[in-house]
SEVEXSE-894836 format. One record per residue (C-alpha): z, x negated, y. Coordinates in steps of 0.25 Angstrom, whole numbers, plus 5000, padded with zeros to 4 digits. Layout:
REM residues N
ZXY...
END
This chain:
REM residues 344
500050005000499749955016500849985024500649985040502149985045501949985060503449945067503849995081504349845088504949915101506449875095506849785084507449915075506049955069505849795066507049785061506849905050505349855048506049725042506949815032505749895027504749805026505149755011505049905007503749925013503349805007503549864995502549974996501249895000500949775012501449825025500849775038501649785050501249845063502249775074502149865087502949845100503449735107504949725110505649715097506549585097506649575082505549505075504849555063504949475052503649525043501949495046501449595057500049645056499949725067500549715079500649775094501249795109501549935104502250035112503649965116505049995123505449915132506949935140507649895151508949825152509749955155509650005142508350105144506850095141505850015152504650125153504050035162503949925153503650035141502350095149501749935153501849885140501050015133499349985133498550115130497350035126498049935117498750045110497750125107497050015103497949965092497950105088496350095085496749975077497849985070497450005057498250095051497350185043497050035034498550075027499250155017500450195023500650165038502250185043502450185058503850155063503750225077502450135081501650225090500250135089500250155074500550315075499250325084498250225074498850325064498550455071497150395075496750355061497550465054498250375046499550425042500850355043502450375042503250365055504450295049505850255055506750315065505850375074505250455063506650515062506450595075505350685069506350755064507150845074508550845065508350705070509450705081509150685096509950685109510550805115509350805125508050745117506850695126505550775125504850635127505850565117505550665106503950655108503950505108504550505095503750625090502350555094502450405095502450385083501950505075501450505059501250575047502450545040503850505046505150445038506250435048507450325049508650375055510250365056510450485046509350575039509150695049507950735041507250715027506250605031507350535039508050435032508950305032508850205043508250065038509449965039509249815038509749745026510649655032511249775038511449855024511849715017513049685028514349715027514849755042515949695047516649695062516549555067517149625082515849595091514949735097513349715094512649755105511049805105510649855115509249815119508949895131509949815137509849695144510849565142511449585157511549725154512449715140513349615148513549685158513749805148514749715138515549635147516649725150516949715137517549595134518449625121517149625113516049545109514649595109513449535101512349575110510849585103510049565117508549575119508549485129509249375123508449245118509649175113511349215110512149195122513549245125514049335139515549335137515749425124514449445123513549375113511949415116511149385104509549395102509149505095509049445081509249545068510049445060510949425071511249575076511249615059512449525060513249575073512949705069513649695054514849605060514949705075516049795078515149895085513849885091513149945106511649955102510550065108510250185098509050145093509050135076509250035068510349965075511150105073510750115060511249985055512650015063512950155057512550075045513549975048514550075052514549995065514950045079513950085088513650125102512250175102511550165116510050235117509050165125508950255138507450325137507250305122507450435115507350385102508750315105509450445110509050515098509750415090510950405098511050565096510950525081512050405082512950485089512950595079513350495068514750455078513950335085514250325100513150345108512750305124511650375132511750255139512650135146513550165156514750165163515450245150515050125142516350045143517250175140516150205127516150065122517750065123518150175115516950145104517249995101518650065098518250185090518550155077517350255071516050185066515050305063514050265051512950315043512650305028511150285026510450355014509150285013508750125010507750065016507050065003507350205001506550235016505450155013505350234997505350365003504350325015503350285004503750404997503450495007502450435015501350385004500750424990502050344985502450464980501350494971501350324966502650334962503550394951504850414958505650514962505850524976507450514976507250394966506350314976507150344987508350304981508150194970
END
């Protein structure tokens, strides 16, 4: 089988879970990789065939998206045409994890393909939003990405093609353990804004994953490091809590972890909102943004003895078994029972 598996690069999480299901996929047939975006500060560690500016997000150092930056970095003509070129309809089974070039190339060349990942979740309306959702919000995820089939990742399984999140090895192999220090990832954020954010307090010491820093250096009690998986994998399983935005995977690996978490959406995008309102139905605390509550917030969490958590059904094995199942003439190759291929 030829696999096209087309990975959104606007934030290091969908790299991340490329890395973990690649050796699945790899099962199944080759898989050639479509990289598209172009401010992701984890690299990916696997051959890229195909490779584009894509659409990207961009922030500012407050914590919100830079539209400016968004709008000058899109080209209409170059888009469309890599969409001409892509050449999606030459594989078996293309899966697109929310990457908008390669949902067009399908739709153009009727190629079908499989929206698969978190964003996928948000087809289903038992999917859990904000107390006021965004019209604009709710059609960005309904259309940028749009596909014949969807398989969606997410905290808990709202519906019955929603499943397990994709967790890193290293994550489900650790032993969790409180080594005292707050792991802070917040990349929306600047340096001088987290500073100016953590020095009041001085009773804790934070490991802060910056994307603006080039090497580790120290600001009182707090350490900024480079963004390096191996590195933050470590502060997360040894940290006593961690401040991060409400995007997925990091959360995920926390509840996993049964680790504390504040949960801070990115102002403007509404895909973090949406999992904030699902985080704070689990027990997580949740900010709509920074301000002058923070200190009082912080406080009495870093206190609170509670640590939420979630207990995840599925293995990544198991997701990839039933996307295969679900998504291809696997079913008709194979004599397995569903439960059994799912499971075993």
């Amino acid at each position: 089988m030829k696999i096209f598996y087309a990975i959104q690069a606007t934030g290091n999480g969908h790299i991340s879970r490329a890395m973990e299901l690649l050796p699945y996929l790899q099962k199944f047939g080759t898989v050639d990789i479509f990289l598209s975006g172009a401010n992701s500060t984890l690299p990916l560690n696997a051959p890229i065939k195909y490779r584009s500016k894509g659409l990207s997000l961009f922030y500012t150092c407050d914590g919100s998206l830079d539209y400016w930056k968004i709008v000058k970095s899109i080209s209409p003509y170059r888009v469309m045409k890599e969409v001409r070129d892509l050449p999606v309809e030459k594989y078996d089974l293309v899966i697109n994890d929310f990457e908008c070039i390669t949902s067009l190339a399908c739709a153009r060349k009727k190629v079908p393909s499989v929206n698969f990942g978190h964003q996928a979740s948000f087809v289903s309306d038992k999917t859990p939003r904000p107390d006021k959702p965004s019209k604009a919000g709710e059609w960005i995820l309904a259309n940028y990405a749009k596909a014949s089939n969807y398989i969606g990742l997410h905290f808990e399984s709202y519906d019955d093609f929603i499943f397990s999140p994709v967790i890193k090895e290293e994550i489900l192999q650790a032993e969790p353990t409180n080594a005292g220090h707050i792991t802070v990832y917040l990349p929306s954020y600047c340096d001088k804004e987290l500073i100016e954010l953590l020095k009041p307090f001085r009773d804790h010491r934070f490991e802060v994953f910056s994307r603006q820093a080039l090497k580790p250096y120290t600001v009182d009690h707090m350490n900024f490091r480079p963004v390096d998986s191996k590195d933050f994998n470590r502060s997360l399983i040894s940290c006593h809590g961690i401040v991060c935005g409400a995007g997925f995977e990091t959360p995920a690996e926390a509840l996993h972890l049964k680790k504390k978490m504040i949960a801070i959406p990115i102002q403007g995008q509404y895909e973090q909102q949406c999992n904030a309102a699902a985080l704070k139905k689990i027990g997580i605390t949740t900010l709509n943004k920074i301000d002058d509550d923070f200190t009082d917030t912080f406080n009495n969490w870093v206190n609170d003895p509670k640590t939420p958590s979630v207990e995840y059904q599925y293995s990544t094995e198991a997701i990839i078994n039933i996307l295969m199942y679900r998504c291809t003439d696997l079913k008709s190759r194979l004599d397995i029972p569903y439960p059994e291929l799912i499971f075993n």
